[in-house]
N, CA, C and O atoms as CSV, one atom per row, in Angstrom:
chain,resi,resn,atom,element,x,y,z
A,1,UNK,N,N,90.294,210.091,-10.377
A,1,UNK,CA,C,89.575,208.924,-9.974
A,1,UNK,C,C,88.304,208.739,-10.804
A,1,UNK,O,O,87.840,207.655,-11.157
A,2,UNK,N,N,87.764,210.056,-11.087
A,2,UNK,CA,C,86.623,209.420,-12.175
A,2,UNK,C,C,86.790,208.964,-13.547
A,2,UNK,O,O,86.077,208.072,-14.007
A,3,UNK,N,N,87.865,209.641,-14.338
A,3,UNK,CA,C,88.442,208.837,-15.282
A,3,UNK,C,C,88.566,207.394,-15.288
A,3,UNK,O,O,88.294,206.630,-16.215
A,4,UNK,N,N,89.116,207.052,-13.863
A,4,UNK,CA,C,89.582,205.649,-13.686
A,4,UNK,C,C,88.141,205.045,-13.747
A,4,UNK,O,O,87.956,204.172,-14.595
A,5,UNK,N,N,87.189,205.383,-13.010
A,5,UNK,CA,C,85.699,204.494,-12.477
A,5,UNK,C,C,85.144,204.046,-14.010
A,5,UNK,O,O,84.915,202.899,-14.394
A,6,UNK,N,N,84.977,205.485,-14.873
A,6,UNK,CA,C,83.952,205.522,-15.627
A,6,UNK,C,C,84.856,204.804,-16.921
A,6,UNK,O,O,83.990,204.370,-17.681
A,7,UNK,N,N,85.973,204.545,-17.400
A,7,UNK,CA,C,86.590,203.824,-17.618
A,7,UNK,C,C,86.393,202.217,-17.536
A,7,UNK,O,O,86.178,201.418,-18.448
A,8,UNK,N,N,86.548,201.988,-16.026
A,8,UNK,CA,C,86.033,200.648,-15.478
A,8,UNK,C,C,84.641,200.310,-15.593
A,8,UNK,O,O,84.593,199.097,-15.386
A,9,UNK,N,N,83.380,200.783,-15.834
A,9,UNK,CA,C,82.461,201.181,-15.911
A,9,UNK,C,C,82.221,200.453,-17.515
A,9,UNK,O,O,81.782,199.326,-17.742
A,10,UNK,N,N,82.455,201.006,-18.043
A,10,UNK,CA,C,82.226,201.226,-19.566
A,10,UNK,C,C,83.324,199.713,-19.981
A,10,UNK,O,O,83.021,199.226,-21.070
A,11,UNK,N,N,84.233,199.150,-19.408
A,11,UNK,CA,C,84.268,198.132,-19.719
A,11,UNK,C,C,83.405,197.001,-19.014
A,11,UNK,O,O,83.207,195.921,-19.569
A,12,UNK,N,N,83.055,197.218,-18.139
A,12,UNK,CA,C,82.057,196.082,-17.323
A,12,UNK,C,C,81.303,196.296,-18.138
A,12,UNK,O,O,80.817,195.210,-18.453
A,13,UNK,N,N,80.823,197.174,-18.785
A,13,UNK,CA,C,78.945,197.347,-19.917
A,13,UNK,C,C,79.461,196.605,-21.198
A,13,UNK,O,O,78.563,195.992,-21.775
A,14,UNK,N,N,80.680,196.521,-21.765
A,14,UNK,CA,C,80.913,195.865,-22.660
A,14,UNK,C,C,81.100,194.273,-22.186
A,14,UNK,O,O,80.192,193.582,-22.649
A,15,UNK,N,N,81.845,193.690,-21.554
A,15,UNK,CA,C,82.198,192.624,-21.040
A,15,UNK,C,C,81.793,191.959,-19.495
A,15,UNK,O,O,82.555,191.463,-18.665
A,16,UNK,N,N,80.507,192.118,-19.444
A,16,UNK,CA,C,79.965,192.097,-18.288
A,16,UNK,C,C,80.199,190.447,-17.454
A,16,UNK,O,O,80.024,190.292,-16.245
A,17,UNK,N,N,80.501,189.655,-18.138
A,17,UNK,CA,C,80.944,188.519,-16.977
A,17,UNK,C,C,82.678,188.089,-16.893
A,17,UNK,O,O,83.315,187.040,-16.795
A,18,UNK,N,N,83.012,189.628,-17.000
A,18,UNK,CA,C,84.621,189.490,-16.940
A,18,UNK,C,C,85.056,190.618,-15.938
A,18,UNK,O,O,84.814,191.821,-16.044
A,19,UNK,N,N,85.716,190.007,-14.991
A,19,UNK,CA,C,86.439,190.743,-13.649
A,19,UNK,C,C,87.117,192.495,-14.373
A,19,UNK,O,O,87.509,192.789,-15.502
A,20,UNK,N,N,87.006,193.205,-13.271
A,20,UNK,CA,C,87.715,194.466,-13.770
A,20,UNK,C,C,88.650,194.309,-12.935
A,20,UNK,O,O,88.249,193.659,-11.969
A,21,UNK,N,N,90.127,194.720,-12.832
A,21,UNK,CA,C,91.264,194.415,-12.159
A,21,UNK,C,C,92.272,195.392,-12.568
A,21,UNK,O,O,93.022,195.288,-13.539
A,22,UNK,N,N,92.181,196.824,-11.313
A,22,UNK,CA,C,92.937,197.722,-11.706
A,22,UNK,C,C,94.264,197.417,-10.903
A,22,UNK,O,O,94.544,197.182,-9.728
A,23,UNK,N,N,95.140,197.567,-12.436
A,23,UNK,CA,C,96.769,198.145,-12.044
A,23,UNK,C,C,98.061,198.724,-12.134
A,23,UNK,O,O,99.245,198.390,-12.155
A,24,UNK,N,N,97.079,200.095,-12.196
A,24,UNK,CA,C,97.944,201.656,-12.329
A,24,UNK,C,C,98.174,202.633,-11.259
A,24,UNK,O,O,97.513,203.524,-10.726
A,25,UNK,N,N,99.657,202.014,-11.108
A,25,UNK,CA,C,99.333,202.539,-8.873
A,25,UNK,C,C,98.281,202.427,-8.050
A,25,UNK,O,O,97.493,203.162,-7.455
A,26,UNK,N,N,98.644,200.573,-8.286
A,26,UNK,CA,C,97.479,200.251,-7.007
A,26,UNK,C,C,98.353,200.165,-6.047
A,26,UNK,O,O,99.545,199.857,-6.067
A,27,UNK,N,N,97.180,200.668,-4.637
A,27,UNK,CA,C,98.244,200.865,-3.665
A,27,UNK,C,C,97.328,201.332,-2.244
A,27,UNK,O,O,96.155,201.698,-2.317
A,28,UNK,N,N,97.927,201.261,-1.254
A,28,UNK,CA,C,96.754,201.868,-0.186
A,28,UNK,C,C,95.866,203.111,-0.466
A,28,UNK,O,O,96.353,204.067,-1.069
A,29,UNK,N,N,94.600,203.123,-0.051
A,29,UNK,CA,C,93.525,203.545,-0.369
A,29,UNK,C,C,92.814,203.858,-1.641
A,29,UNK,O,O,91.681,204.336,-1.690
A,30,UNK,N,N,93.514,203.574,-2.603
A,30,UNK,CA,C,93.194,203.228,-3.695
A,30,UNK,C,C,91.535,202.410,-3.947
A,30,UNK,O,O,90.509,203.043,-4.193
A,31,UNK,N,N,91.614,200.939,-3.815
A,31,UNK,CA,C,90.668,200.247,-3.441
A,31,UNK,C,C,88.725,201.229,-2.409
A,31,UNK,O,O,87.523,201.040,-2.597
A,32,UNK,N,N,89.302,201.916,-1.700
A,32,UNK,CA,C,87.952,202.559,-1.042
A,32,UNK,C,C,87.460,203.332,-1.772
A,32,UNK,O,O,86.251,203.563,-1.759
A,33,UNK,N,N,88.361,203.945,-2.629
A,33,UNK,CA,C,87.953,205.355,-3.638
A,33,UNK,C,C,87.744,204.417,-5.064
A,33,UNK,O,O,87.818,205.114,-6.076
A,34,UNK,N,N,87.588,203.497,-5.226
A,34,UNK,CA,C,87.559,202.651,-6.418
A,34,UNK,C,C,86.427,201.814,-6.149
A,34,UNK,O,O,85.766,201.426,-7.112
A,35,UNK,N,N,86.025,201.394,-4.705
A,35,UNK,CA,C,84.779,200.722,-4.546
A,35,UNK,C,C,83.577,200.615,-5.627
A,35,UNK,O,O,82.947,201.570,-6.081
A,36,UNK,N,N,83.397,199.254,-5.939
A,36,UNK,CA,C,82.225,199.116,-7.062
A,36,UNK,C,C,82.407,199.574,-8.635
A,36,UNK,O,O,81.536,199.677,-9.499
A,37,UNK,N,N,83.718,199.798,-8.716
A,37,UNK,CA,C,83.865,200.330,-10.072
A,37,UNK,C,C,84.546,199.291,-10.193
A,37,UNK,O,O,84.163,198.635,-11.162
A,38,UNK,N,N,85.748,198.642,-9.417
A,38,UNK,CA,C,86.428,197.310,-9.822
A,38,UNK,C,C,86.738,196.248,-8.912
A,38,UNK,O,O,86.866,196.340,-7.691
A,39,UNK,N,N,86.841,195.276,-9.599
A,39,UNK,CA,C,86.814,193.816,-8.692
A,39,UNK,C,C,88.149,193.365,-7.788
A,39,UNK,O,O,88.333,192.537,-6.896
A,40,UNK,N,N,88.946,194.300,-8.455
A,40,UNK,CA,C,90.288,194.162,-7.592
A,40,UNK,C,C,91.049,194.519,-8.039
A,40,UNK,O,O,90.756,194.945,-9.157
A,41,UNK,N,N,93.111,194.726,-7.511
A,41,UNK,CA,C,93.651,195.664,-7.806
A,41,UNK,C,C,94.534,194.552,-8.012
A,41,UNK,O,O,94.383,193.393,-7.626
A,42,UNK,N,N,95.880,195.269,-8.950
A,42,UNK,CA,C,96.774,194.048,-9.173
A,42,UNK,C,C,97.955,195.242,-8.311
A,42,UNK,O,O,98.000,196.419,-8.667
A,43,UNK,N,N,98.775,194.735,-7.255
A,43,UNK,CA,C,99.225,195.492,-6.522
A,43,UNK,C,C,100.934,195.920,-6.668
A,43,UNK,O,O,101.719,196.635,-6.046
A,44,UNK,N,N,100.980,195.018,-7.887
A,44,UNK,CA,C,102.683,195.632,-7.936
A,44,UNK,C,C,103.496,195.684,-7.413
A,44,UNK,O,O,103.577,194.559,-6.921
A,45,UNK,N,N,104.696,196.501,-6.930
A,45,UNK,CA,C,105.846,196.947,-5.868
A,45,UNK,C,C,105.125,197.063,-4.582
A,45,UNK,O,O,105.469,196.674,-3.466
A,46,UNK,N,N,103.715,197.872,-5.089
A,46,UNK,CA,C,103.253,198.157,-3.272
A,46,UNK,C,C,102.755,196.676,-2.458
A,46,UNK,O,O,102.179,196.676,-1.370
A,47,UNK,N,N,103.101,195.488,-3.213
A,47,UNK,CA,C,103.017,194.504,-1.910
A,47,UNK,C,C,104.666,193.803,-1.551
A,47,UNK,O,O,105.058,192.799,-0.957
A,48,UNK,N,N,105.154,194.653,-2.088
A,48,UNK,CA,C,106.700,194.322,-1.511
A,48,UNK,C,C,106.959,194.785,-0.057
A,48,UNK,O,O,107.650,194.051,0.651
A,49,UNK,N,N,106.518,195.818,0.397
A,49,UNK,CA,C,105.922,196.604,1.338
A,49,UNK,C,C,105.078,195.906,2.492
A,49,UNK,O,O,103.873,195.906,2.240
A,50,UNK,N,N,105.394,195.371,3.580
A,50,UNK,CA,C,104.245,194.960,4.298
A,50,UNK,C,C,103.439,195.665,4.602
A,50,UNK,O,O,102.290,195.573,4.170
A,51,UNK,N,N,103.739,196.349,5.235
A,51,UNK,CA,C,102.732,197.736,5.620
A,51,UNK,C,C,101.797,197.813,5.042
A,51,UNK,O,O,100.697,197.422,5.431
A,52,UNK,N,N,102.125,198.509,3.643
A,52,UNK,CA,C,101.146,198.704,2.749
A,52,UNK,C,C,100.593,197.628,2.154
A,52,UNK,O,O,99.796,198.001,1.293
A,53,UNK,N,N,100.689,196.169,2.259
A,53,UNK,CA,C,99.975,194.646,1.607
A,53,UNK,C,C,98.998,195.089,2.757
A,53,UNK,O,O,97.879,195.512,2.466
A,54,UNK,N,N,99.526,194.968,4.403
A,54,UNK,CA,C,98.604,195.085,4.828
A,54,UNK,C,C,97.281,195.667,4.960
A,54,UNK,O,O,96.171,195.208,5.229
A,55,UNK,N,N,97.869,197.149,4.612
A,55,UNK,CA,C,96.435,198.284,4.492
A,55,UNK,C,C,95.547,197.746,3.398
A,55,UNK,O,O,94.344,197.605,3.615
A,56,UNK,N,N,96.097,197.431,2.199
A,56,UNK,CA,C,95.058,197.084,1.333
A,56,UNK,C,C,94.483,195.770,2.008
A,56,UNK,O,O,93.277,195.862,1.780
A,57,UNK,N,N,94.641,194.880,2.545
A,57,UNK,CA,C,94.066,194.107,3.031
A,57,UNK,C,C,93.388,194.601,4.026
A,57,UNK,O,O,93.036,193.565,4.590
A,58,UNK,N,N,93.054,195.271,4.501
A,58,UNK,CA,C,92.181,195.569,5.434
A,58,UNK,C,C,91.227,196.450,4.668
A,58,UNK,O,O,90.007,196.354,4.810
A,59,UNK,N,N,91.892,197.436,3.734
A,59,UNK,CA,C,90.654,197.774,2.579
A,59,UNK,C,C,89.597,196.769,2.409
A,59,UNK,O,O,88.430,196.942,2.760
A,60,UNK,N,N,90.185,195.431,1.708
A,60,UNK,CA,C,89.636,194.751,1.023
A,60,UNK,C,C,88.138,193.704,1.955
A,60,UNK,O,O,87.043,193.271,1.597
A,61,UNK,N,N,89.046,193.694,3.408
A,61,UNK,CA,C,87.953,193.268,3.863
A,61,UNK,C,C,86.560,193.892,4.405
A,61,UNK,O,O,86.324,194.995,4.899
A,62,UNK,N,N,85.565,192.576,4.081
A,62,UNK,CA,C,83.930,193.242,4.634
A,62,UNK,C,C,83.753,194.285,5.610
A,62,UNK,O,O,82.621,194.661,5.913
């Protein structure tokens, strides 16, 4: 996970008014452990899944 952040990180410092949007097994809980490093997840197979659309949606909210 810190690979992933500091990664995300280091492209926001280069391209700072451009969204970061991880999607390399995005998937439930993903998103909480990713908080503030990226703007959102692109979710793949795991929103084929209700279940799991759902959890990340409840991640995602305030």
């Amino acid at each position: 996970m810190d690979h992933i952040a500091a990664v995300c990180d280091a492209l926001r410092a280069r391209v700072p008014d451009s969204p970061v949007v991880y999607g390399g097994s995005a998937g439930p809980g993903l998103l909480t452990r990713l908080r503030g490093a990226v703007d959102g997840l692109f979710l793949g197979r795991f929103a084929h899944d209700p279940a799991a659309l759902a959890d990340v949606l409840d991640e995602a909210a305030p």
